[in-house]
Backbone as JSON, one array per atom type, in Angstrom:
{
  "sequence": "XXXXXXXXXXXXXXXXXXXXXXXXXXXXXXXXXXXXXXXXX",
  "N": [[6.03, -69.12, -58.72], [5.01, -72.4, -59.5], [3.65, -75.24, -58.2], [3.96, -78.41, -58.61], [0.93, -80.81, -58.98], [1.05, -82.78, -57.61], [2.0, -81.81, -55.22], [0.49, -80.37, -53.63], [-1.73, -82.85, -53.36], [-0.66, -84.53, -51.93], [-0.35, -82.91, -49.59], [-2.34, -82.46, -49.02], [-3.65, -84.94, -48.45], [-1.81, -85.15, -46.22], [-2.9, -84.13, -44.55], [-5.16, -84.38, -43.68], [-5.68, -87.68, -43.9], [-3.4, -88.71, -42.58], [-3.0, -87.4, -40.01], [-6.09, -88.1, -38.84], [-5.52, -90.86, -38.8], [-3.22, -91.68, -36.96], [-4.41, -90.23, -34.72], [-6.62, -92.03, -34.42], [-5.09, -94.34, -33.65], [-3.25, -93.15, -31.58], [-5.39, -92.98, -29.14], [-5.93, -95.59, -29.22], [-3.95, -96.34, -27.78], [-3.78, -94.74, -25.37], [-5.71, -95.74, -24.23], [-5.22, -98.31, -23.89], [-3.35, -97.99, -22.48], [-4.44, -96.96, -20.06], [-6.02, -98.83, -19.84], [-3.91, -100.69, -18.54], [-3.3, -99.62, -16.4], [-5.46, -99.55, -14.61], [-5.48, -102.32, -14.04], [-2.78, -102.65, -12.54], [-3.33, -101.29, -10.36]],
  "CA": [[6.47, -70.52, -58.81], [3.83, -73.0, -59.64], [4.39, -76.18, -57.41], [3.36, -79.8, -59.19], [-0.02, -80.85, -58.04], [1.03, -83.78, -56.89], [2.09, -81.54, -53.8], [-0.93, -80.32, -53.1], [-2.35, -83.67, -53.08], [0.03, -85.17, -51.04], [-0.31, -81.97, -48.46], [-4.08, -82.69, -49.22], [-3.38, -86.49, -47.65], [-1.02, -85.23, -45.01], [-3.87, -82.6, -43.77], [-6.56, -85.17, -43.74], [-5.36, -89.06, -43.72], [-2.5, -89.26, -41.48], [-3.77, -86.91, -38.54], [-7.1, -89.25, -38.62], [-5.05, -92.39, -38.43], [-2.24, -91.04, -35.54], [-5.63, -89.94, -33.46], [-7.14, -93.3, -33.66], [-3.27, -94.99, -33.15], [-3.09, -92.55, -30.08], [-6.47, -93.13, -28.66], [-5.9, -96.69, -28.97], [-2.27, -96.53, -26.93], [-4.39, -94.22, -24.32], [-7.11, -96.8, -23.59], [-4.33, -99.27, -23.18], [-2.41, -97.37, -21.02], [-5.72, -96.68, -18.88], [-6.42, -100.67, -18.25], [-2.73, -101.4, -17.56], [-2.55, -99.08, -15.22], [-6.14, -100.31, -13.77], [-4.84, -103.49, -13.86], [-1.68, -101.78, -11.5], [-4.08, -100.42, -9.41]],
  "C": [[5.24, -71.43, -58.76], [4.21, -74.87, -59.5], [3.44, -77.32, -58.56], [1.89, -80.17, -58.08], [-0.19, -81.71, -57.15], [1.36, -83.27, -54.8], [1.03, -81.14, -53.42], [-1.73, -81.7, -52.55], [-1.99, -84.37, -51.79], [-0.57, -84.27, -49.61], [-2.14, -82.16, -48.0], [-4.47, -84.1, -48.03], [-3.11, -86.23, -46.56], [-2.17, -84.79, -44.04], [-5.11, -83.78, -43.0], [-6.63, -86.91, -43.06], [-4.62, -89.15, -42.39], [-2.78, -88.78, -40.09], [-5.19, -87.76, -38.16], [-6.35, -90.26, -38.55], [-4.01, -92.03, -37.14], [-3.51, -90.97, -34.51], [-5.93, -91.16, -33.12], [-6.19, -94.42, -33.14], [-2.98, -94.42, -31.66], [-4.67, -92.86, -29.08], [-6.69, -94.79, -28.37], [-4.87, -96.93, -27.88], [-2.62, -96.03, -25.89], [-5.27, -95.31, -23.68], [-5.94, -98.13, -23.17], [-3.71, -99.19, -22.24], [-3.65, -97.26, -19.94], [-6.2, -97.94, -18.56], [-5.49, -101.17, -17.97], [-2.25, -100.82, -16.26], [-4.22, -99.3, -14.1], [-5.92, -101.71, -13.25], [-3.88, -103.78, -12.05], [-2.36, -101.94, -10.12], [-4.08, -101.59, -8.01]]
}
């Protein structure tokens, strides 16, 4: 079966793009959470 390449590309994107943007989305939501809860403190 010989898939369209557009899946590849896409899977190419998923592999690459969106896990680099989620990390720096989560890393941002961590550092927030770490001065509201200094804040707390």
């Amino acid at each position: 079966i010989r898939l369209p390449s557009s899946v590849f590309l896409l899977r190419g994107d998923l592999d690459d793009e969106i896990p680099r943007k989620l990390k720096e989305e989560i890393h941002k939501i961590v550092d927030l959470r770490n001065d509201v809860e200094k804040l707390l403190e």
